[in-house]
CHARMM-style PDB file with segment names, atoms N, HN, CA, C and O in Angstrom:
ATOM      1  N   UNK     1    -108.197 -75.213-159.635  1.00  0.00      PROA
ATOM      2  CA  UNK     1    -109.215 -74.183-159.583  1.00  0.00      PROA
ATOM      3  C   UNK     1    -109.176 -73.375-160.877  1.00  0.00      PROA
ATOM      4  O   UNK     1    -108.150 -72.868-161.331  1.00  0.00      PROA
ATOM      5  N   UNK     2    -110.446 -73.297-161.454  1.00  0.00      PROA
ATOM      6  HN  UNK     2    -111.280 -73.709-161.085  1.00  0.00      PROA
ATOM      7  CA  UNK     2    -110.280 -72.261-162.400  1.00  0.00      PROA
ATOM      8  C   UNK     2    -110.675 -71.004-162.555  1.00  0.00      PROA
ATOM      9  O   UNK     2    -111.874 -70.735-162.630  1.00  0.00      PROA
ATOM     10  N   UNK     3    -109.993 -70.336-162.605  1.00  0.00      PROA
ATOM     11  HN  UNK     3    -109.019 -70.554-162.544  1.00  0.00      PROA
ATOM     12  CA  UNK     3    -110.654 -68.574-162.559  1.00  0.00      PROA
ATOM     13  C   UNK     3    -111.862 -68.410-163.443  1.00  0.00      PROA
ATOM     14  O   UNK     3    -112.095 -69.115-164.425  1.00  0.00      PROA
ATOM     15  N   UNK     4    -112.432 -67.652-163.111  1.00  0.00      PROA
ATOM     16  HN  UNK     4    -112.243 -67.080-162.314  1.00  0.00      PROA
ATOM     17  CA  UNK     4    -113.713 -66.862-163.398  1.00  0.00      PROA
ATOM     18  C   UNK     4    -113.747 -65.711-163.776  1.00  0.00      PROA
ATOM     19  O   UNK     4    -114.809 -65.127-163.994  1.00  0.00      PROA
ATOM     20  N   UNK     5    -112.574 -65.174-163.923  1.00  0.00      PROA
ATOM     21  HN  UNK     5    -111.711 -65.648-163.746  1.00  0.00      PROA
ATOM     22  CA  UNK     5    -112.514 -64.130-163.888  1.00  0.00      PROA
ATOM     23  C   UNK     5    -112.515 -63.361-165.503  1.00  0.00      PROA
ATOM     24  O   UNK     5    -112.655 -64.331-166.247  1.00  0.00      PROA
ATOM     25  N   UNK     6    -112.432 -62.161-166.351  1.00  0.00      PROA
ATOM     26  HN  UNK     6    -112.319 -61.373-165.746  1.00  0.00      PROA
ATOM     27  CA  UNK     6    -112.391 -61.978-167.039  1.00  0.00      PROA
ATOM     28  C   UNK     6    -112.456 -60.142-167.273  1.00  0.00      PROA
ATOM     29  O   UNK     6    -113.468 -59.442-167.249  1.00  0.00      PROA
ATOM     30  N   UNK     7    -110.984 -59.693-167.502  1.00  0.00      PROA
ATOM     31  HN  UNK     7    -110.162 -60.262-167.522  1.00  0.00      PROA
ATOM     32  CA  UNK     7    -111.053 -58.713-167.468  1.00  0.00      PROA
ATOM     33  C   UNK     7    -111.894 -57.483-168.492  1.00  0.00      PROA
ATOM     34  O   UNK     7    -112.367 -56.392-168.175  1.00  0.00      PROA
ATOM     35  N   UNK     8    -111.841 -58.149-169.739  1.00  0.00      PROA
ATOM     36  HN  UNK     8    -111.457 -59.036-169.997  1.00  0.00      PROA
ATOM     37  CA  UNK     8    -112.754 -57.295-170.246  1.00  0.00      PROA
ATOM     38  C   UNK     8    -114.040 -56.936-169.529  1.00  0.00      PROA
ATOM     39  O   UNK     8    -114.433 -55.772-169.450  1.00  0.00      PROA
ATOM     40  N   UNK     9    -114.727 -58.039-168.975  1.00  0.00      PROA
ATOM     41  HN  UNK     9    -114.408 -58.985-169.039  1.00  0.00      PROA
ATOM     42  CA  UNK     9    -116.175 -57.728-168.168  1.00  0.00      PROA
ATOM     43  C   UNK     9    -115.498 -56.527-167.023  1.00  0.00      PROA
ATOM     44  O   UNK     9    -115.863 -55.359-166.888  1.00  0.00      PROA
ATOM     45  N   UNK    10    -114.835 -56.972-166.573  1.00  0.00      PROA
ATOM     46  HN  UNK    10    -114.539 -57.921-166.683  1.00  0.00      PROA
ATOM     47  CA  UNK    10    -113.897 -56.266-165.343  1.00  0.00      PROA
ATOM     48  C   UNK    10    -114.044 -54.389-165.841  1.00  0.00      PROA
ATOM     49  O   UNK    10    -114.413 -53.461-165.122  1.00  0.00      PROA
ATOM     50  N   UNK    11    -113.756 -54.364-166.791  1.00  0.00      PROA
ATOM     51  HN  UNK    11    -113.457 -55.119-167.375  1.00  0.00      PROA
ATOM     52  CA  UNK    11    -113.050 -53.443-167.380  1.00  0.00      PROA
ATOM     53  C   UNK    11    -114.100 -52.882-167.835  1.00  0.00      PROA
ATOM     54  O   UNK    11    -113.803 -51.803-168.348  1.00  0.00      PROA
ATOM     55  N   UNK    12    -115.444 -53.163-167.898  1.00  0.00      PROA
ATOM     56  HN  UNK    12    -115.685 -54.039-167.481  1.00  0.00      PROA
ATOM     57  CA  UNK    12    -116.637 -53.267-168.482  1.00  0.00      PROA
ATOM     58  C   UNK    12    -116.278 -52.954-170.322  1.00  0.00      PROA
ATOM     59  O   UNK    12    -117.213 -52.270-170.740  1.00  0.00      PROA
ATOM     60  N   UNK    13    -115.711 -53.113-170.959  1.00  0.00      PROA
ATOM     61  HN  UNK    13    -114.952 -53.668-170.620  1.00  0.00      PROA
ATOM     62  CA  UNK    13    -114.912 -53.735-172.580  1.00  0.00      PROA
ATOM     63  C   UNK    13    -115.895 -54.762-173.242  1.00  0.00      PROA
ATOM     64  O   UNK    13    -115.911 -54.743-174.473  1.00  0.00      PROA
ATOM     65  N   UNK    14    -116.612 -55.541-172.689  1.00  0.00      PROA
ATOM     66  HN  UNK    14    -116.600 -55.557-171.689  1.00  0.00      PROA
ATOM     67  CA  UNK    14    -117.208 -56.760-173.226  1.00  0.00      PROA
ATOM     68  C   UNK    14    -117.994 -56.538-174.779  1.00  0.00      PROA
ATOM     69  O   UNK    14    -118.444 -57.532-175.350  1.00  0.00      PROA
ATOM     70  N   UNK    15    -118.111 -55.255-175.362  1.00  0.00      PROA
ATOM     71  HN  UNK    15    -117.746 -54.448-174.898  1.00  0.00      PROA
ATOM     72  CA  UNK    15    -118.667 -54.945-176.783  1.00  0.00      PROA
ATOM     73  C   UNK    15    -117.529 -55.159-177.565  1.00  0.00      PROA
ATOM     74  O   UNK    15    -117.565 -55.581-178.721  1.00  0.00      PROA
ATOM     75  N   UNK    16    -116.024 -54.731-176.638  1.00  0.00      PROA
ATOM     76  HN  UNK    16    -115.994 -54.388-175.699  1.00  0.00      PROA
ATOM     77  CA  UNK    16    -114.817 -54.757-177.820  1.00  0.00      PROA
ATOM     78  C   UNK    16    -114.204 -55.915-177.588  1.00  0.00      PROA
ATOM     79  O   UNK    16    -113.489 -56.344-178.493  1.00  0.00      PROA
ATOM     80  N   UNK    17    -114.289 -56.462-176.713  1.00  0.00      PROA
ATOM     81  HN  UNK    17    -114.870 -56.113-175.977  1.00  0.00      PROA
ATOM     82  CA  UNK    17    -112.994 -57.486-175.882  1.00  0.00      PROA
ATOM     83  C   UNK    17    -113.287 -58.724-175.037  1.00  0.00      PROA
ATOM     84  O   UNK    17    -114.518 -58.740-175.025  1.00  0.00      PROA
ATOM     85  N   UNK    18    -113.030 -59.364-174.600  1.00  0.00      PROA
ATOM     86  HN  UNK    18    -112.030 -59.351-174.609  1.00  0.00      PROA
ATOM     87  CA  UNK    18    -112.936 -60.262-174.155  1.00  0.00      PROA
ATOM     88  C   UNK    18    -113.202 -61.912-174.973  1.00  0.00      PROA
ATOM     89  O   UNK    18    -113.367 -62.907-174.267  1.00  0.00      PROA
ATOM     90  N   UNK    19    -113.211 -61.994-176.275  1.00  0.00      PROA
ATOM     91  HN  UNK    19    -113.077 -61.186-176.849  1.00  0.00      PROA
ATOM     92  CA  UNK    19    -113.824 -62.991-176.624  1.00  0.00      PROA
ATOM     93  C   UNK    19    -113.220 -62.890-177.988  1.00  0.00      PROA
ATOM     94  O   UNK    19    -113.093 -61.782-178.509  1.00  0.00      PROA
ATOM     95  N   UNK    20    -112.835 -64.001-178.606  1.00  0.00      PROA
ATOM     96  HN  UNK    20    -112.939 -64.901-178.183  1.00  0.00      PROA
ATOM     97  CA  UNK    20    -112.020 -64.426-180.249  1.00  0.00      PROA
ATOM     98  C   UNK    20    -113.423 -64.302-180.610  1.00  0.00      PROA
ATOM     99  O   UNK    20    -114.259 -65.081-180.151  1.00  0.00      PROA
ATOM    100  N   UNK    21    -113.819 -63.046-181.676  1.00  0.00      PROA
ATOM    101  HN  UNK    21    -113.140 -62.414-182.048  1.00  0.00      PROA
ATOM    102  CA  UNK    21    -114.941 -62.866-182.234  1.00  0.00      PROA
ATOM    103  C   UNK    21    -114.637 -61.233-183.213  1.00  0.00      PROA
ATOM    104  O   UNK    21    -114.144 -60.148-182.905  1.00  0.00      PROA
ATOM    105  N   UNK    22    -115.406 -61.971-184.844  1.00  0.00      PROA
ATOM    106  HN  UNK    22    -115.807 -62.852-185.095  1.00  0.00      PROA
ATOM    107  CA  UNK    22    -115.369 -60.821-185.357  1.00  0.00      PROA
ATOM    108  C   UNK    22    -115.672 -59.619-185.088  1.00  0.00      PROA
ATOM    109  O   UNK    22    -116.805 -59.478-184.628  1.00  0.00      PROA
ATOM    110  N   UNK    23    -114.881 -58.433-185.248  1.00  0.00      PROA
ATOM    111  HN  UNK    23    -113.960 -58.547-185.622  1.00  0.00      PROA
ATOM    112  CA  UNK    23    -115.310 -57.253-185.240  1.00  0.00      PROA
ATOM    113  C   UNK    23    -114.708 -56.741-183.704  1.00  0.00      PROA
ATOM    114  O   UNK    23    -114.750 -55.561-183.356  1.00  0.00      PROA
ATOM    115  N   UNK    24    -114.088 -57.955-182.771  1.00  0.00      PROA
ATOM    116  HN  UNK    24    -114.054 -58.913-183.054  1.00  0.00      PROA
ATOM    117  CA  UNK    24    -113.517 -57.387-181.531  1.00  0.00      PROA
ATOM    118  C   UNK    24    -111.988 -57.341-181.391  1.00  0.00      PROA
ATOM    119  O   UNK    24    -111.368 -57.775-182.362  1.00  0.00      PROA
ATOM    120  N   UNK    25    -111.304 -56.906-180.387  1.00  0.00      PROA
ATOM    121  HN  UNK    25    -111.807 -56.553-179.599  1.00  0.00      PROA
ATOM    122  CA  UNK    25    -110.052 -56.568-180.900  1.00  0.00      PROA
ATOM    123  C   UNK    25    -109.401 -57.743-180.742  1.00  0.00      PROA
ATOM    124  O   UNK    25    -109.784 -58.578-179.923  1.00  0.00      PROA
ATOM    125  N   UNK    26    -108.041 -57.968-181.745  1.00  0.00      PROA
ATOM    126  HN  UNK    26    -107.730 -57.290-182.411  1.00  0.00      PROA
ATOM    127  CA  UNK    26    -107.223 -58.962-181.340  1.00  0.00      PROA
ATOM    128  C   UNK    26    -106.019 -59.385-180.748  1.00  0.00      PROA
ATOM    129  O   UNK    26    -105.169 -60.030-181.362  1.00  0.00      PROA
ATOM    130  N   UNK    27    -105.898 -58.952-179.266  1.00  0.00      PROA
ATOM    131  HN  UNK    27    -106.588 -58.428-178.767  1.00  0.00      PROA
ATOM    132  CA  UNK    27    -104.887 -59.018-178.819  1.00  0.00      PROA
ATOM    133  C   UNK    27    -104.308 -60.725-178.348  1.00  0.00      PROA
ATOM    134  O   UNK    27    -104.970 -61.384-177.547  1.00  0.00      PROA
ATOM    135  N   UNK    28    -103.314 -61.147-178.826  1.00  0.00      PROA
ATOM    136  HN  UNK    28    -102.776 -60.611-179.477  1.00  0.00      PROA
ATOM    137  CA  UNK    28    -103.214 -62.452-178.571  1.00  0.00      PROA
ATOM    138  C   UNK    28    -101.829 -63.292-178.340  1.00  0.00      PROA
ATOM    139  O   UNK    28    -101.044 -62.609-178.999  1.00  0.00      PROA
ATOM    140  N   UNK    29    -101.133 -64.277-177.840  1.00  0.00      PROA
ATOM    141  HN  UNK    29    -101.771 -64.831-177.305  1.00  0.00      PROA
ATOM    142  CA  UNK    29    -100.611 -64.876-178.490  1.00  0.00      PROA
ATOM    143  C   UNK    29    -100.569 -66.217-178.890  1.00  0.00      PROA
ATOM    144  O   UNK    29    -101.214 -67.038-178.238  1.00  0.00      PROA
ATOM    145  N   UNK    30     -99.880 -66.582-179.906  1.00  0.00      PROA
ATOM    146  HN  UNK    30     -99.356 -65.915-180.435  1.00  0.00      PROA
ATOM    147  CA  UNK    30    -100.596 -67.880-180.794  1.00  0.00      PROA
ATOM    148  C   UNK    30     -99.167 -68.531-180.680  1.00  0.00      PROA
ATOM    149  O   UNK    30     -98.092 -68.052-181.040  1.00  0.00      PROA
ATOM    150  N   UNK    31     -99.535 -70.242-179.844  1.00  0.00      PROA
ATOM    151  HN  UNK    31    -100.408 -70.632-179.551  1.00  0.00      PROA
ATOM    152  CA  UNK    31     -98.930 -71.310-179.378  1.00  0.00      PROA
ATOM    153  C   UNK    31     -99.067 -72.153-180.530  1.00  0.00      PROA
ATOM    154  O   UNK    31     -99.874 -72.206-181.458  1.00  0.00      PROA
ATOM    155  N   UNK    32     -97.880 -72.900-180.147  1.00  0.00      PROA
ATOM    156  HN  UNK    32     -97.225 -72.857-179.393  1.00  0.00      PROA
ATOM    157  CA  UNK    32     -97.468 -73.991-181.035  1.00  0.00      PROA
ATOM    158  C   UNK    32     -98.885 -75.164-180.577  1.00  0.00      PROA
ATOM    159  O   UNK    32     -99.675 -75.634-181.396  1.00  0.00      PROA
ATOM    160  N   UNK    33     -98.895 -75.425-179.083  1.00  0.00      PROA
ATOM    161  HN  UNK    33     -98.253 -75.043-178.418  1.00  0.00      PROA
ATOM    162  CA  UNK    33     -99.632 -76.160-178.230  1.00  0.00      PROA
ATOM    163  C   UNK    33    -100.285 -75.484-177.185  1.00  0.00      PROA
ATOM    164  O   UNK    33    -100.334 -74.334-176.748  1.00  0.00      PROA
ATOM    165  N   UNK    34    -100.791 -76.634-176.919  1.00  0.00      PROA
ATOM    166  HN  UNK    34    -100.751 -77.568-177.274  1.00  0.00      PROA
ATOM    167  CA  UNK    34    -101.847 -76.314-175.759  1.00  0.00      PROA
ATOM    168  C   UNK    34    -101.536 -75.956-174.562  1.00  0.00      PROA
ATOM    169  O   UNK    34    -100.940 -76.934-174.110  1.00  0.00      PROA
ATOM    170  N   UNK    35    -101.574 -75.084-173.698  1.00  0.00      PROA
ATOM    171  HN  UNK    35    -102.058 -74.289-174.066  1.00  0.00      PROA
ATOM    172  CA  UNK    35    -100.650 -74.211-172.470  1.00  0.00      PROA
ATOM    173  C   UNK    35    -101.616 -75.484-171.597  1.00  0.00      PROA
ATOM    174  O   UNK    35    -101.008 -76.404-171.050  1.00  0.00      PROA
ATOM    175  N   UNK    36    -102.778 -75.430-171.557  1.00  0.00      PROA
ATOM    176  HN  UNK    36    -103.272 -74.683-172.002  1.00  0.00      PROA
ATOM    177  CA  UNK    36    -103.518 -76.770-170.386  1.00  0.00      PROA
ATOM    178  C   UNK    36    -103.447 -78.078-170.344  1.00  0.00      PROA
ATOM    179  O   UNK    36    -103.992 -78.837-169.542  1.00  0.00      PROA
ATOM    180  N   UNK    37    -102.571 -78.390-171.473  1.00  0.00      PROA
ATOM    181  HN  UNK    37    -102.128 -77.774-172.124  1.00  0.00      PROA
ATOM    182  CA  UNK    37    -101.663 -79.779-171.367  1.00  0.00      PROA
ATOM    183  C   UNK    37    -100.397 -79.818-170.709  1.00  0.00      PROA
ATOM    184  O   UNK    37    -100.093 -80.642-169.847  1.00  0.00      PROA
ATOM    185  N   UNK    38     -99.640 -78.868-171.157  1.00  0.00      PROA
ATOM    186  HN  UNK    38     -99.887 -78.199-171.858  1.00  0.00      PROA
ATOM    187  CA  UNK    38     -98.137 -78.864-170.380  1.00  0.00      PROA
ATOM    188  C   UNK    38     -97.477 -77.382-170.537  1.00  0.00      PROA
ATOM    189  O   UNK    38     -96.941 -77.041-171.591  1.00  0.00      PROA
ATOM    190  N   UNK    39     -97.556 -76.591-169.481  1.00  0.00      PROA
ATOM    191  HN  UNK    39     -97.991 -76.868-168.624  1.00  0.00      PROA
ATOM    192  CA  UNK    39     -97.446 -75.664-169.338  1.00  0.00      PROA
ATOM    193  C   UNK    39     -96.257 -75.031-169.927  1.00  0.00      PROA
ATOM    194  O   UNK    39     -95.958 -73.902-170.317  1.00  0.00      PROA
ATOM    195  N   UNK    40     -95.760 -76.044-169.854  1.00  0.00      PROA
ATOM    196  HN  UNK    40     -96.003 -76.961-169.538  1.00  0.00      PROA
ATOM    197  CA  UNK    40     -94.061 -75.621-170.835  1.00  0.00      PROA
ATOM    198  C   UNK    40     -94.495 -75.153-172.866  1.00  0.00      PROA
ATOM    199  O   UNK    40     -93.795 -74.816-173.821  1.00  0.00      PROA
ATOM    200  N   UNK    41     -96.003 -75.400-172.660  1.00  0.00      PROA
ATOM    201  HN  UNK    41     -96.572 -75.673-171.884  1.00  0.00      PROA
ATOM    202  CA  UNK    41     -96.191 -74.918-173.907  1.00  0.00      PROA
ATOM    203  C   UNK    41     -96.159 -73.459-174.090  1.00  0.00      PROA
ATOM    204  O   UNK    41     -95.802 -73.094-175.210  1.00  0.00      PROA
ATOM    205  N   UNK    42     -96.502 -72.399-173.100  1.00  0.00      PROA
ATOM    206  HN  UNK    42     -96.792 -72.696-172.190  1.00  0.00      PROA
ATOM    207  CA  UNK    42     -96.217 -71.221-173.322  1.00  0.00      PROA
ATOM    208  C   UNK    42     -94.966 -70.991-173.687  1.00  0.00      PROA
ATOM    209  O   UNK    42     -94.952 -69.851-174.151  1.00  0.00      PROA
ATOM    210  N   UNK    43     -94.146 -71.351-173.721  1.00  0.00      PROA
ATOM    211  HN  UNK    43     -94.157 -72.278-173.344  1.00  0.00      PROA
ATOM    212  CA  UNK    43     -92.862 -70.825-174.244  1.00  0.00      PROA
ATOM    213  C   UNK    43     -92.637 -71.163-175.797  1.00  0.00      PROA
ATOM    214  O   UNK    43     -91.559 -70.809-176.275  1.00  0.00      PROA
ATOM    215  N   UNK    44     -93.471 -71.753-176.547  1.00  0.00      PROA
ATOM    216  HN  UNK    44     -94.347 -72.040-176.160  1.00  0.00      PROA
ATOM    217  CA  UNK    44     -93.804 -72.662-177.800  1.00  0.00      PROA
ATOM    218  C   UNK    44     -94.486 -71.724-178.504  1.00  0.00      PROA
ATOM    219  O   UNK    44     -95.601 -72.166-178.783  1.00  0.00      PROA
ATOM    220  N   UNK    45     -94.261 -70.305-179.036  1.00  0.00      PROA
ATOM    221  HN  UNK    45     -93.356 -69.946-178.810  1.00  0.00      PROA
ATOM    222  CA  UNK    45     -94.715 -69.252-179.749  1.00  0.00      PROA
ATOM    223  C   UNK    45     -94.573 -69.306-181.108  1.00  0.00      PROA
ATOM    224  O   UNK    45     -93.569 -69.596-181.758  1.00  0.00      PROA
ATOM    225  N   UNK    46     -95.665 -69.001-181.477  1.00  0.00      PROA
ATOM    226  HN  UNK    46     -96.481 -68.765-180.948  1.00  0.00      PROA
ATOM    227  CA  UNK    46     -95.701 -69.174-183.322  1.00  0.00      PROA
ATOM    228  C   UNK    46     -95.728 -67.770-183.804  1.00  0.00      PROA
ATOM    229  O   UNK    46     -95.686 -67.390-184.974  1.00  0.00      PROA
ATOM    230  N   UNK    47     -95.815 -66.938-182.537  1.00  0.00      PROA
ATOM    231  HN  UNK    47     -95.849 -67.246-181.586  1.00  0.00      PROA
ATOM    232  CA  UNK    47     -96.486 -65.294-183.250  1.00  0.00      PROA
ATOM    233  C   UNK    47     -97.380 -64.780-182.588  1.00  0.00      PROA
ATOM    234  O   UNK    47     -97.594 -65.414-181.554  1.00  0.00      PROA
ATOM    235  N   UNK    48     -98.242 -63.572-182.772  1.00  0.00      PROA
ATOM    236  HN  UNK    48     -98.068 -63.057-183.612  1.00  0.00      PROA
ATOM    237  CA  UNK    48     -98.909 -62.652-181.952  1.00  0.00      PROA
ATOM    238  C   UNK    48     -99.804 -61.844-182.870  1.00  0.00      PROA
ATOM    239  O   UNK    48     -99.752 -61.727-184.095  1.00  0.00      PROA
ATOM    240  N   UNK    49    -100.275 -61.544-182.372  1.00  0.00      PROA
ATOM    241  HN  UNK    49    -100.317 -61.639-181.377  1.00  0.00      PROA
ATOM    242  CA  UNK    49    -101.698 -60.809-183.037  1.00  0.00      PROA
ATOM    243  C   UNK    49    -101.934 -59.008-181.993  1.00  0.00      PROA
ATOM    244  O   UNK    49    -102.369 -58.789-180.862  1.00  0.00      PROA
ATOM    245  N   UNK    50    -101.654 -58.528-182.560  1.00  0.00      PROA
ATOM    246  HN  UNK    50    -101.301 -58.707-183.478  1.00  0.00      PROA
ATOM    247  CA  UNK    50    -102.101 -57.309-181.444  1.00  0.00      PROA
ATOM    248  C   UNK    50    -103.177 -56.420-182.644  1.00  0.00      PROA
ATOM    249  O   UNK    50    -103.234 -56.795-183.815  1.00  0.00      PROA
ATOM    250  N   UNK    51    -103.802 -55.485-182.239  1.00  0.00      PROA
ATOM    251  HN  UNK    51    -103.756 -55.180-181.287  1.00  0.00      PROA
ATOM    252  CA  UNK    51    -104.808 -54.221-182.934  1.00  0.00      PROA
ATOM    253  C   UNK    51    -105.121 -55.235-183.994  1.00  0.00      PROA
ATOM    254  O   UNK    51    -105.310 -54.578-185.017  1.00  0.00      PROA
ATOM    255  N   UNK    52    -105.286 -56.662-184.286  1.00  0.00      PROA
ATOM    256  HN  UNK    52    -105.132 -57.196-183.454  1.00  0.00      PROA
ATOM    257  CA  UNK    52    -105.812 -57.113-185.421  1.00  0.00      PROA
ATOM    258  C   UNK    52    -104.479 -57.681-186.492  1.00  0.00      PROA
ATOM    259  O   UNK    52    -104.597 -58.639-187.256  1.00  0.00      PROA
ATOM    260  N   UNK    53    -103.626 -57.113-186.383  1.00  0.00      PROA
ATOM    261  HN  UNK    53    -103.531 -56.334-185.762  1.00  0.00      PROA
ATOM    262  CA  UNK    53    -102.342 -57.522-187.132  1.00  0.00      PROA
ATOM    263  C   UNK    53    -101.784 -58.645-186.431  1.00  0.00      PROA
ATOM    264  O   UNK    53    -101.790 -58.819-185.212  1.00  0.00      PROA
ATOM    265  N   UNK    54    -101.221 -59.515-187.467  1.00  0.00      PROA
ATOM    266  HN  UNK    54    -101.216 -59.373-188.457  1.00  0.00      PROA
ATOM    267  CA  UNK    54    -100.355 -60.920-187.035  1.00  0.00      PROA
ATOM    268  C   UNK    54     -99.242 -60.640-187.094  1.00  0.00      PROA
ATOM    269  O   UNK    54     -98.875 -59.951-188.046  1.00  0.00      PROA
ATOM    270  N   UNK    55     -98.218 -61.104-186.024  1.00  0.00      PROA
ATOM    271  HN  UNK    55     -98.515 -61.664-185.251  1.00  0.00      PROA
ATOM    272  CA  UNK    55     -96.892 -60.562-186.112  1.00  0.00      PROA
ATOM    273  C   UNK    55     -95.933 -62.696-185.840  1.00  0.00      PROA
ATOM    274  O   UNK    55     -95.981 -63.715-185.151  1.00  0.00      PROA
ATOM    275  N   UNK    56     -95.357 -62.155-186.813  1.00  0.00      PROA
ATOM    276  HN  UNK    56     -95.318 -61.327-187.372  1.00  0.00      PROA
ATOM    277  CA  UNK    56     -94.907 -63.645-186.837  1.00  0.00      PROA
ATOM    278  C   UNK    56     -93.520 -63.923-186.025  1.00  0.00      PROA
ATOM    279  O   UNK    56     -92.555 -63.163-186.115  1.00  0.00      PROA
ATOM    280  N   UNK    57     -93.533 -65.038-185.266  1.00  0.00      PROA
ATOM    281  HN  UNK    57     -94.317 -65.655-185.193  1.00  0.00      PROA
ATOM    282  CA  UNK    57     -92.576 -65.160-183.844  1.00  0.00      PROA
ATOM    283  C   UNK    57     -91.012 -64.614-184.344  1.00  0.00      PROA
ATOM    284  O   UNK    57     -90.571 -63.749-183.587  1.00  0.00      PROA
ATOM    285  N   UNK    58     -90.414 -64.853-185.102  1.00  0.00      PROA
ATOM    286  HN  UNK    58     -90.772 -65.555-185.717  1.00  0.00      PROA
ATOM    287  CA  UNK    58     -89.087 -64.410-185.803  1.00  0.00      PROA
ATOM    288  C   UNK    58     -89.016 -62.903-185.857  1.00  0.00      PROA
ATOM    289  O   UNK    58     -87.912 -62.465-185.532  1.00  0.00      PROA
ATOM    290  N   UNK    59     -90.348 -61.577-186.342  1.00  0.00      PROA
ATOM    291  HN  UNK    59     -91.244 -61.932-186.606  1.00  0.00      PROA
ATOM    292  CA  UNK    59     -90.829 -60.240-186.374  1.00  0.00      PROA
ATOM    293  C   UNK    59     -90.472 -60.324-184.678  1.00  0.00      PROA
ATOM    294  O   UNK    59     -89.322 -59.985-184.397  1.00  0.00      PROA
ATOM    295  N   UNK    60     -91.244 -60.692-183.676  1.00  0.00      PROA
ATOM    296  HN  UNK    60     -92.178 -60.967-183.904  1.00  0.00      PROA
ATOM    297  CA  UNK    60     -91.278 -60.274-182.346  1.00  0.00      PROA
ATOM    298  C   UNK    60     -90.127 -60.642-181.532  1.00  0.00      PROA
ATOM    299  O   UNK    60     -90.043 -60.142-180.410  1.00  0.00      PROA
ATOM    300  N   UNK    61     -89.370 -61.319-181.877  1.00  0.00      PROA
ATOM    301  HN  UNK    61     -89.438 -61.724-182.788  1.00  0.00      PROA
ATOM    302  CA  UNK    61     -88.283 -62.168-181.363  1.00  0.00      PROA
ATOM    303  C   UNK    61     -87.403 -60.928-181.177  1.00  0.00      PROA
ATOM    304  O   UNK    61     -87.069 -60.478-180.081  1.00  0.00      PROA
ATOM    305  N   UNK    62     -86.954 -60.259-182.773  1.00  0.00      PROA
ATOM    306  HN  UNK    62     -87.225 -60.624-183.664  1.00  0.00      PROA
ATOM    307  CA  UNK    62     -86.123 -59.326-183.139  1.00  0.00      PROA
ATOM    308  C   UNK    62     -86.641 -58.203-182.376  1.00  0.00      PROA
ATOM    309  O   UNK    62     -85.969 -57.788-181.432  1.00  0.00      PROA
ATOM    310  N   UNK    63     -87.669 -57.699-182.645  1.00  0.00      PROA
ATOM    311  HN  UNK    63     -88.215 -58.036-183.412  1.00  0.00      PROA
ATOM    312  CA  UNK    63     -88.118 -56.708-181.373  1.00  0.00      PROA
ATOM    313  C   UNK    63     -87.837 -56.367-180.209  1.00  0.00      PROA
ATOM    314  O   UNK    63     -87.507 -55.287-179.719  1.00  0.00      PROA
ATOM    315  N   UNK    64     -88.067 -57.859-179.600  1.00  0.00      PROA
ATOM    316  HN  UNK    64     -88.335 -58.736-179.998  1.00  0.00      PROA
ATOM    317  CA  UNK    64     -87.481 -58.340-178.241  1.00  0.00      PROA
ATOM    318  C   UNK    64     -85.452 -58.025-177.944  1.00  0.00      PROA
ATOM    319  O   UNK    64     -84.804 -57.369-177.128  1.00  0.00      PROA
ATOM    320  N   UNK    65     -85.243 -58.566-178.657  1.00  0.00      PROA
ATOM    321  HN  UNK    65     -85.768 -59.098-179.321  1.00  0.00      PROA
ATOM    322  CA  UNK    65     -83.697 -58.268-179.177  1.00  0.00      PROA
ATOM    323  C   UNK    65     -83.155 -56.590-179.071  1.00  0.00      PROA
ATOM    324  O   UNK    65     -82.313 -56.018-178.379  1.00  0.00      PROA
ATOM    325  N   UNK    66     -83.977 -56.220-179.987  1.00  0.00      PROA
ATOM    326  HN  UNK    66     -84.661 -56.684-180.549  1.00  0.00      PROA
ATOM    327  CA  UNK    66     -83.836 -54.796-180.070  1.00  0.00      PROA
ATOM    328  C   UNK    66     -83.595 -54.387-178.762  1.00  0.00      PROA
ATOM    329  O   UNK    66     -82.499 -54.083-178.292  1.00  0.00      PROA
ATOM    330  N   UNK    67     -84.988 -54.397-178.030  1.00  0.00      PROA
ATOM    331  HN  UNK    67     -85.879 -54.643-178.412  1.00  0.00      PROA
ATOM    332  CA  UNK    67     -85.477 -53.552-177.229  1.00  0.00      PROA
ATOM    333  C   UNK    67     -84.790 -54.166-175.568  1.00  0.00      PROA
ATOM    334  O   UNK    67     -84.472 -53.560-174.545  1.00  0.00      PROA
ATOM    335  N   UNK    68     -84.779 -55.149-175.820  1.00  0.00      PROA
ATOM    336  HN  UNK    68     -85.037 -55.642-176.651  1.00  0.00      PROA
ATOM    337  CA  UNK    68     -83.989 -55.354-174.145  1.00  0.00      PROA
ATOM    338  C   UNK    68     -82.748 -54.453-174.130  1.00  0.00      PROA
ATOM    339  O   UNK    68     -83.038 -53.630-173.262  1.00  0.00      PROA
ATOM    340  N   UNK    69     -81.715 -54.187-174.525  1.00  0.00      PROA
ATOM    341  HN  UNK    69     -81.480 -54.856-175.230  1.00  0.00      PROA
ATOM    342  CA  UNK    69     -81.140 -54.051-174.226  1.00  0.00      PROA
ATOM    343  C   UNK    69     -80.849 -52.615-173.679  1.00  0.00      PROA
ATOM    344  O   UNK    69     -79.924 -52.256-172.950  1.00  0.00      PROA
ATOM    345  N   UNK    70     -81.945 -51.834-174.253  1.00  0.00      PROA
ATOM    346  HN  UNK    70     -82.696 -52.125-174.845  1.00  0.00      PROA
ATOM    347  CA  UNK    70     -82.497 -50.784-173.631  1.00  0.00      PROA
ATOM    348  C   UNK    70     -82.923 -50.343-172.002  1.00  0.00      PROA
ATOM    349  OT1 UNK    70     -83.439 -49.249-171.774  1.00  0.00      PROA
TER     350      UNK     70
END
């Protein structure tokens, strides 16, 4: 089954959000592979994109590091 769903519309956001398109925001994260081939691809991170900035997987890793232990 595939969802339908889409929170920006949800959220009514759809001018800023919901869609990889110039000028909207970029919250993301960016796979090695395809998560709808083998789901074990989410764990296959190249990096992240948040407010438009790219944050590269090694930057967020350390973050992660940091901050758990908190």
């Amino acid at each position: 089954m595939v969802c339908d769903c889409n929170p920006a519309k949800f959220l009514n956001a759809l001018g800023e959000a919901g869609m990889i398109e110039r000028g909207k925001r970029a919250d993301l994260v960016l796979l090695e592979a395809n998560p709808l081939e083998d789901n074990s691809n989410t764990e296959k991170r190249t990096g992240g994109m948040a407010r438009g900035r790219r944050t590269p997987e090694a930057e967020l890793k350390k973050t992660l590091d940091e901050t758990a232990p908190r």
